[in-house]
Biopython code that builds the backbone (N, CA, C, O; Angstrom):
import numpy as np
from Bio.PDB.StructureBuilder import StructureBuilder

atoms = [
    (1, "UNK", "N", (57.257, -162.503, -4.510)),
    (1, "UNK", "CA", (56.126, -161.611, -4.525)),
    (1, "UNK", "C", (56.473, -160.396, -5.384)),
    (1, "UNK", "O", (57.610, -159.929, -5.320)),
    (2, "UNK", "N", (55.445, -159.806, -6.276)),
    (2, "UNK", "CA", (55.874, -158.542, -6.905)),
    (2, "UNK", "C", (55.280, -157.664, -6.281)),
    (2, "UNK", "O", (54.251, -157.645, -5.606)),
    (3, "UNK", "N", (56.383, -156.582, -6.706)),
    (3, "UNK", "CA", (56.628, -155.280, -5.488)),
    (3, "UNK", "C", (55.335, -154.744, -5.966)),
    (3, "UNK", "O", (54.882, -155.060, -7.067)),
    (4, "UNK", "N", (54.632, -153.799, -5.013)),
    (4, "UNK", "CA", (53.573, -153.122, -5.104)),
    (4, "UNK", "C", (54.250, -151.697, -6.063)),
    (4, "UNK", "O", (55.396, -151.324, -6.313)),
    (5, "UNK", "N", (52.986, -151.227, -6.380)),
    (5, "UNK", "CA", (53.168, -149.702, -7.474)),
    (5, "UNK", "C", (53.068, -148.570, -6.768)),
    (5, "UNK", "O", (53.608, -147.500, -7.051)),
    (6, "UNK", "N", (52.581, -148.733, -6.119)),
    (6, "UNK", "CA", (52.122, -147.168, -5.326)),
    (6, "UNK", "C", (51.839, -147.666, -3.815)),
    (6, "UNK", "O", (51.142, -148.575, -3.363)),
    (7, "UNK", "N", (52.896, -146.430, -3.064)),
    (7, "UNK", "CA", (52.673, -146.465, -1.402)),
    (7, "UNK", "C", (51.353, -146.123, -1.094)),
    (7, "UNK", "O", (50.697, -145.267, -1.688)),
    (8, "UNK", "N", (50.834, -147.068, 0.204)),
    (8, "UNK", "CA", (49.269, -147.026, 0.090)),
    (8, "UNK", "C", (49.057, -145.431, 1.106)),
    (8, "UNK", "O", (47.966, -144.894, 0.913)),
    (9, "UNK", "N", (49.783, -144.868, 1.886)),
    (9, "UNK", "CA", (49.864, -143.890, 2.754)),
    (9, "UNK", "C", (49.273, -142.855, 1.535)),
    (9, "UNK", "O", (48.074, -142.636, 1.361)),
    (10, "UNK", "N", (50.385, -142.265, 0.728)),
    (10, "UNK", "CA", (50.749, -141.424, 0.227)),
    (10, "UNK", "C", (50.141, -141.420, -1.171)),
    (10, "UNK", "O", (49.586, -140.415, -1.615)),
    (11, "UNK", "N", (50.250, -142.531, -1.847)),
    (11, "UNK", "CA", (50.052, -142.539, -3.509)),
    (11, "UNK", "C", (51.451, -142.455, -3.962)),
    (11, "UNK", "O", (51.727, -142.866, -5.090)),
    (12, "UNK", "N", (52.068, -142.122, -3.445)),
    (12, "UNK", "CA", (53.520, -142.006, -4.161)),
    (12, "UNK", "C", (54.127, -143.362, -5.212)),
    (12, "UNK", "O", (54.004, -144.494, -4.745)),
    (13, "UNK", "N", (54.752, -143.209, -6.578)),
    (13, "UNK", "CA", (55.404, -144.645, -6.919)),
    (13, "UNK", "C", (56.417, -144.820, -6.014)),
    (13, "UNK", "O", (57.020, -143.956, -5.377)),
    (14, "UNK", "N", (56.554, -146.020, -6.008)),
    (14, "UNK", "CA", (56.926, -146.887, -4.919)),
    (14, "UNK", "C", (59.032, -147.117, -5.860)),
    (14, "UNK", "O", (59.544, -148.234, -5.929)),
    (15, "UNK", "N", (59.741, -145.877, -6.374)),
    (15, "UNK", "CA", (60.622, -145.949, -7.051)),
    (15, "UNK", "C", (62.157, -145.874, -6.351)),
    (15, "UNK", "O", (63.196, -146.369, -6.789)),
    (16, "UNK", "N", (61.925, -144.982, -4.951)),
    (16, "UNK", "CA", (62.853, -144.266, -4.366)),
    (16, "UNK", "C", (63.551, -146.005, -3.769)),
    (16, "UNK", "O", (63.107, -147.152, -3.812)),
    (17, "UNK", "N", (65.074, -145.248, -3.146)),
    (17, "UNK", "CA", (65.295, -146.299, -2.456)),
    (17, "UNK", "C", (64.899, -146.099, -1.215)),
    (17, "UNK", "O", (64.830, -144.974, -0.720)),
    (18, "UNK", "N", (64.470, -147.668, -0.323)),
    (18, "UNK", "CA", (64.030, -147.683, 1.100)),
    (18, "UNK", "C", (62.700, -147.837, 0.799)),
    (18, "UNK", "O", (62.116, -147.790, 1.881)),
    (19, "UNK", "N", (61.909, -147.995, -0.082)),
    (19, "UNK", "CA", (60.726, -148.540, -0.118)),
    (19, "UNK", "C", (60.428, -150.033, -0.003)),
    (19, "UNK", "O", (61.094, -151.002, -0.367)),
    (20, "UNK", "N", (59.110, -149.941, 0.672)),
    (20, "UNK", "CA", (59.176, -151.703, 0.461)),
    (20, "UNK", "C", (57.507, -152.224, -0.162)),
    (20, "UNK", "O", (56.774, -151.416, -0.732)),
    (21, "UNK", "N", (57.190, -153.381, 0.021)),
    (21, "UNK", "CA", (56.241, -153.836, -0.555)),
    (21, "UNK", "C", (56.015, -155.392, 0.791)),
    (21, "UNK", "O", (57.008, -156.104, 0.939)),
    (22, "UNK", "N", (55.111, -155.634, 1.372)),
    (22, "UNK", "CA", (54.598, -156.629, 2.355)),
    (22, "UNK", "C", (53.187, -156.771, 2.499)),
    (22, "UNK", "O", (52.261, -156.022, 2.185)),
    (23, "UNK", "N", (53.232, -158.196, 3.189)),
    (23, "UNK", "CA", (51.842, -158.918, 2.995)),
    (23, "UNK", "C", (50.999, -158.029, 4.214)),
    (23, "UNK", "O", (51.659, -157.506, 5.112)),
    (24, "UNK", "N", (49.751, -157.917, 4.189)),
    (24, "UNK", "CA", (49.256, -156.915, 5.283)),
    (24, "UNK", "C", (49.109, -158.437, 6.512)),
    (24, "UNK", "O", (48.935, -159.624, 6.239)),
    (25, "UNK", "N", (49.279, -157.705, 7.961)),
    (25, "UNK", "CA", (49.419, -158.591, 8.890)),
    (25, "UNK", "C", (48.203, -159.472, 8.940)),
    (25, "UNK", "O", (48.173, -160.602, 9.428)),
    (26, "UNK", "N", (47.272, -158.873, 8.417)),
    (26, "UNK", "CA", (45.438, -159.399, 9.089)),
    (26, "UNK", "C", (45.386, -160.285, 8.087)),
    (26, "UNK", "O", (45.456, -161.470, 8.412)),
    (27, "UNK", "N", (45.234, -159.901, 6.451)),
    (27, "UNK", "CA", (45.234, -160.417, 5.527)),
    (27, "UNK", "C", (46.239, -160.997, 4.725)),
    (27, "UNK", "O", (47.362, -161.092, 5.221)),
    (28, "UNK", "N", (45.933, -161.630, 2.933)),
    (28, "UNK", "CA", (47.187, -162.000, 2.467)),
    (28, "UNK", "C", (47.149, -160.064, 1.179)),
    (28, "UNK", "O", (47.797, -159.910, 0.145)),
    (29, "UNK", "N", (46.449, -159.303, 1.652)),
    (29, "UNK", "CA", (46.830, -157.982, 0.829)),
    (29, "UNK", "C", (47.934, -157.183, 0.830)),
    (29, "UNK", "O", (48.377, -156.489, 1.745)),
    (30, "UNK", "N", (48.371, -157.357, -0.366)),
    (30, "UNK", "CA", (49.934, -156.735, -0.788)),
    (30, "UNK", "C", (50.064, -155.294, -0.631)),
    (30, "UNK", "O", (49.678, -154.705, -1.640)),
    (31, "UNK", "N", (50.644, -154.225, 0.667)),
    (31, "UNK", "CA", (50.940, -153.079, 0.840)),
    (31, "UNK", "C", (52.127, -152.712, 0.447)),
    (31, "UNK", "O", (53.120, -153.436, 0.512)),
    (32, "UNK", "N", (52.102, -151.460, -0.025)),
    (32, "UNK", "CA", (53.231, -150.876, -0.587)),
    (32, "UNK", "C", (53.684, -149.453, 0.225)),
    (32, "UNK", "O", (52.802, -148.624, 0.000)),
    (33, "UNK", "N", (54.688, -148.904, 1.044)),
    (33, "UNK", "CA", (55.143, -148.157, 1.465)),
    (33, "UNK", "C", (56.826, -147.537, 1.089)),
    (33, "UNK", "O", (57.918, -148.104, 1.040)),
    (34, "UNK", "N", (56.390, -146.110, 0.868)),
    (34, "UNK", "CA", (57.525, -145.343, 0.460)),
    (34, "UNK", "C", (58.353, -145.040, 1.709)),
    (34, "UNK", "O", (57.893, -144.868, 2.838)),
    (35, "UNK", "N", (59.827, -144.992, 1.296)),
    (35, "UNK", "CA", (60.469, -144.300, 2.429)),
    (35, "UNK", "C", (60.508, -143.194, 3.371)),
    (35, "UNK", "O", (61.137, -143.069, 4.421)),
    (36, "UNK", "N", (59.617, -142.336, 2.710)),
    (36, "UNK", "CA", (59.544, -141.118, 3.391)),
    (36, "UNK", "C", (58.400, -141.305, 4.365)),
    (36, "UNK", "O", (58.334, -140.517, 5.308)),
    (37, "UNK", "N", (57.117, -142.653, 4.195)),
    (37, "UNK", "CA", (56.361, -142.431, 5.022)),
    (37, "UNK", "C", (56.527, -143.858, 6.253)),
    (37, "UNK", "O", (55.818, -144.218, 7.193)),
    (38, "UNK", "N", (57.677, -144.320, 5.735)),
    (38, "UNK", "CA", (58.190, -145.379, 6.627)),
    (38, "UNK", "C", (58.613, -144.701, 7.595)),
    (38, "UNK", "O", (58.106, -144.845, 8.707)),
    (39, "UNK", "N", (59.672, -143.785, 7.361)),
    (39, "UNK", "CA", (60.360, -143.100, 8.410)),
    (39, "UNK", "C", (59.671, -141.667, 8.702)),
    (39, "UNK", "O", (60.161, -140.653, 9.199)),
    (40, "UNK", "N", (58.971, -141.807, 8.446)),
    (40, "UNK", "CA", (58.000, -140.608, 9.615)),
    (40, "UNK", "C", (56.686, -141.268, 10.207)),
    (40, "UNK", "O", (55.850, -140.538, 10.740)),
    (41, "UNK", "N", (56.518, -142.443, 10.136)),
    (41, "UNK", "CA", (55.584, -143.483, 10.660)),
    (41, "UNK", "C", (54.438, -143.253, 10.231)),
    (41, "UNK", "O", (53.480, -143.623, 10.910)),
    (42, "UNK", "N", (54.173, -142.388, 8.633)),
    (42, "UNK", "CA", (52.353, -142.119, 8.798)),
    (42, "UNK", "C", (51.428, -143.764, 8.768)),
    (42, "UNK", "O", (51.681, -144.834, 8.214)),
    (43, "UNK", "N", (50.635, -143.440, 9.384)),
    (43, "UNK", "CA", (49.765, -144.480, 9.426)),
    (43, "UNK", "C", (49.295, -145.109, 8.180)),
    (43, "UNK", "O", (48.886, -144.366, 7.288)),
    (44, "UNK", "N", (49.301, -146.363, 8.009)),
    (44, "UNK", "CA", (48.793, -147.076, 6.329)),
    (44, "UNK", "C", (47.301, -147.764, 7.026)),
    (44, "UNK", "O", (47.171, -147.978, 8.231)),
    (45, "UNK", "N", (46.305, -148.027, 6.042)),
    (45, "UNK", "CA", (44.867, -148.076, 6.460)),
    (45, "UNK", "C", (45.155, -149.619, 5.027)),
    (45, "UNK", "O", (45.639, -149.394, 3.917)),
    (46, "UNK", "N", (44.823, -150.651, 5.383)),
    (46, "UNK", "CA", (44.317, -151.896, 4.307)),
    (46, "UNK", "C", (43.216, -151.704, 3.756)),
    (46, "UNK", "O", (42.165, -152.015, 4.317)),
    (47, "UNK", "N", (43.253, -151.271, 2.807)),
    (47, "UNK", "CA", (42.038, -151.470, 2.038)),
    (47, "UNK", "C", (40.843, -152.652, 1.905)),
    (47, "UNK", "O", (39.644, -152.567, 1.641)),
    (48, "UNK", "N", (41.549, -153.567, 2.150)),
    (48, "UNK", "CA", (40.691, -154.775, 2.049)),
    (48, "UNK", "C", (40.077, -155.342, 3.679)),
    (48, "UNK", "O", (38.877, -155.536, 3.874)),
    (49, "UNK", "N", (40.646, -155.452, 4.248)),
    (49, "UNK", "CA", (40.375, -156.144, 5.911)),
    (49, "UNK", "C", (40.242, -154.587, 7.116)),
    (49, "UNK", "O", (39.918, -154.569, 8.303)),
    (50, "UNK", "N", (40.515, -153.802, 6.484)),
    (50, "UNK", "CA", (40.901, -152.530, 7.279)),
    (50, "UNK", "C", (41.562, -152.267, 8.664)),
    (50, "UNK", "O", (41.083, -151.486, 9.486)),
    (51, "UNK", "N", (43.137, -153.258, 8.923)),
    (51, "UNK", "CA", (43.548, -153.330, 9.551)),
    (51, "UNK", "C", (44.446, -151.851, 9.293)),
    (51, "UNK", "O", (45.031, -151.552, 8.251)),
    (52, "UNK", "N", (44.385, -151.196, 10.305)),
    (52, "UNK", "CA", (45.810, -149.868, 10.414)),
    (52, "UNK", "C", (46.290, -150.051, 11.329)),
    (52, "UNK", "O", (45.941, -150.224, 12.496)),
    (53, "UNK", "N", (47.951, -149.985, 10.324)),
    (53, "UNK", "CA", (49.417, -149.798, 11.110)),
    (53, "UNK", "C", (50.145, -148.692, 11.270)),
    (53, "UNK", "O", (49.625, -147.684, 10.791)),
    (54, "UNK", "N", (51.124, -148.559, 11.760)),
    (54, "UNK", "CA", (51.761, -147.968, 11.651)),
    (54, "UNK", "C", (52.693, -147.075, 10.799)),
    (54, "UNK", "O", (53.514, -146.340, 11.347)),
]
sb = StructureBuilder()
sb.init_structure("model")
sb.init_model(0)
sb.init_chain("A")
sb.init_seg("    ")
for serial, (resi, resn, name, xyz) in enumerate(atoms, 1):
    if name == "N":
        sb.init_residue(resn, " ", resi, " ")
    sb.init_atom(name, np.array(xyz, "f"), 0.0, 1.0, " ", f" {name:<3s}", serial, name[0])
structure = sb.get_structure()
């Protein structure tokens, strides 16, 4: 799978280390999350199915 560009939380590029890129749970839509909002848990919203996680 190719890594996503931008954390969907934040907008941030997705460059730092500890970022990741995964399939959204509901759907097959590719989320992208930065480290900084991994580890402070902000909430990510799917754009497509509008499942929010954690």
């Amino acid at each position: 799978m190719k890594k996503a560009e931008k954390c969907i939380s934040c907008g941030k590029g997705l460059i730092e280390r500890g970022s990741t890129t995964f399939i959204c749970p509901n759907c097959d839509t590719k989320i992208g999350r930065c480290n900084s909002c991994r580890e402070q848990n902000v909430k990510y919203h799917c754009q497509e199915c509008g499942f929010i996680g954690p």
